[in-house]
C-alpha positions in Angstrom: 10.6 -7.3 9.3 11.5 -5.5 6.2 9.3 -5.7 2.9 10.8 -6.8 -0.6 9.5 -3.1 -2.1 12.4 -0.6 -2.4 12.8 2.9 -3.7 14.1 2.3 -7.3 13.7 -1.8 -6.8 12.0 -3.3 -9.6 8.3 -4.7 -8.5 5.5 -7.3 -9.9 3.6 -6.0 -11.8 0.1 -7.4 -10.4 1.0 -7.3 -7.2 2.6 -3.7 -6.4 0.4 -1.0 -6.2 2.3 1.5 -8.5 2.2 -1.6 -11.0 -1.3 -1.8 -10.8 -2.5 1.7 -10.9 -0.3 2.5 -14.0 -1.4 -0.5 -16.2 -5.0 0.4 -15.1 -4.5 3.8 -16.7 -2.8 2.7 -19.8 -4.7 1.6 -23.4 -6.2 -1.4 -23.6 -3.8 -1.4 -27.3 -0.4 -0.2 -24.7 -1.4 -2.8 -21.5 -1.9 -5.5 -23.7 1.7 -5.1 -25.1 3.0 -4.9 -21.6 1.1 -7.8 -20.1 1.7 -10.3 -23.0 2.9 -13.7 -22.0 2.8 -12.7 -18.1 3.0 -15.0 -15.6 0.7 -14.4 -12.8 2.3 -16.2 -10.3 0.6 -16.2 -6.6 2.6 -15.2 -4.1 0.1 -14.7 -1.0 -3.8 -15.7 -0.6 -4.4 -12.0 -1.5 -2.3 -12.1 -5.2 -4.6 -12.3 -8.2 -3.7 -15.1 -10.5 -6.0 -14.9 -13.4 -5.7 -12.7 -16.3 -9.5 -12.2 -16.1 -9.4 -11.4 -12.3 -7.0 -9.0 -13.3 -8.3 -7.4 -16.0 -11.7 -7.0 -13.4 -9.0 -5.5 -10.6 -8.1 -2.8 -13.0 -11.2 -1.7 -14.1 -11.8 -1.0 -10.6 -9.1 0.7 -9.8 -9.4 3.2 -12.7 -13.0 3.8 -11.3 -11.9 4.2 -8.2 -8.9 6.4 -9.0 -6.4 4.6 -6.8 -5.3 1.1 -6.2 -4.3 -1.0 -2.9 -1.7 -3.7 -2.6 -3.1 -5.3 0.5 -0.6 -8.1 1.2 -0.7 -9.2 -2.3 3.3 -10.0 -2.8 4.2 -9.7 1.4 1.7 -11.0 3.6 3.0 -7.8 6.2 2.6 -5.4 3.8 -0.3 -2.5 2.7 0.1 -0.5 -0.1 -2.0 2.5 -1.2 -0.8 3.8 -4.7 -2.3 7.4 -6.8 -1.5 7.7 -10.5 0.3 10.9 -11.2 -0.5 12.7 -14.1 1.1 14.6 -16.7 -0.3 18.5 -18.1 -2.5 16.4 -20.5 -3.7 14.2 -18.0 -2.4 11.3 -19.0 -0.8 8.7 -16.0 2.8 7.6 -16.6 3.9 7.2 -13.0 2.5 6.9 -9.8 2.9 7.7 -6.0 2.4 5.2 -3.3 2.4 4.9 0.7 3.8 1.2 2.0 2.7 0.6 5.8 3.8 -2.6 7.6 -0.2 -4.5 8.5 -0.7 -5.1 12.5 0.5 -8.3 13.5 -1.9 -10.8 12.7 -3.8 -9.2 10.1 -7.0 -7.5 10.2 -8.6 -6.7 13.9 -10.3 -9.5 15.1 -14.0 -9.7 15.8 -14.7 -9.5 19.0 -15.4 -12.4 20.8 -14.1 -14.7 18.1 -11.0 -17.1 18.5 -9.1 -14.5 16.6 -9.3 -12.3 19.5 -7.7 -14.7 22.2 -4.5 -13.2 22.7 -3.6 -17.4 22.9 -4.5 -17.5 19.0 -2.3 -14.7 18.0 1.2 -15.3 16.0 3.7 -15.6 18.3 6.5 -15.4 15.7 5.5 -11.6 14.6 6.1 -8.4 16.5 2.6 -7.3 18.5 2.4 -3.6 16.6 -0.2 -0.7 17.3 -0.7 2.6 14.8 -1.1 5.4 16.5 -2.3 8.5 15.0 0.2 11.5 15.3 -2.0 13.9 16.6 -1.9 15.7 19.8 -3.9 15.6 22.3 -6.6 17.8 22.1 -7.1 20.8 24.3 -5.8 24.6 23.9 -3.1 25.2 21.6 -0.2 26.6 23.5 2.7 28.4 21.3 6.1 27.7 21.1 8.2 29.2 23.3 11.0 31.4 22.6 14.9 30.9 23.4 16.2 34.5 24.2 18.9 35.3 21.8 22.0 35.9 22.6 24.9 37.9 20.7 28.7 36.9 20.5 30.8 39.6 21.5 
């Protein structure tokens, strides 16, 4: 699998997380401009097609002070996005994180159909995260190579 979102690839607007996060911190005056004659087209069951459900998204975003793509343009995809802001505090760009989902979506409930291993896609890759941590216990330190001079 490989998502559509690329470094320096153009993205939709309501669907990408750095799309969403900046218009949520521009004007009401500057995002109207931007967002005139848009066409919110649907692309997954998560997208948000209205203007008005939009407009509602953004306001909660700027509340919130970040914004998620969860599978909004790829179904695979989770996006969590930060505006970035200037020495007057004002957001012209923004910083995101783009992690493939687990296979299947959410985690099931337990004891629902969704949890049958027999009820899983079969067409998608089975994927866990792991976190990167080690395990705990007593920190040991690196060890050393000797050095050696060249004669």
């Amino acid at each position: 699998m490989r998502p559509y979102s690329q470094i320096g690839k153009a993205v939709v607007l309501h669907t990408s997380g750095v799309g969403q996060v900046i218009l949520a911190h521009m004007s009401p005056q500057e995002r109207a401009q931007v967002m005139e004659n848009y066409s919110y087209e649907r692309f997954t069951g998560a997208t948000v097609p209205t203007t008005d459900g939009f407009a509602a998204q953004l306001r909660e975003i700027r509340e919130r002070g970040w914004a998620a793509d969860d599978a909004q343009y790829d179904p695979f995809v989770n996006c969590i996005a930060v505006p970035v802001r200037d020495g007057t505090g004002a957001v012209h760009k923004a910083l995101s994180v783009t992690a493939l989902r687990r296979a299947g979506g959410p985690r099931p409930a337990p004891g629902t159909a969704a949890d049958d291993p027999d009820h899983r896609p079969h067409h998608l890759p089975r994927t866990r995260l792991e976190p990167m941590m080690p395990a705990p216990g007593p920190a040991t330190p690196p060890r050393r190579r000797p050095r050696t001079t060249c004669p």
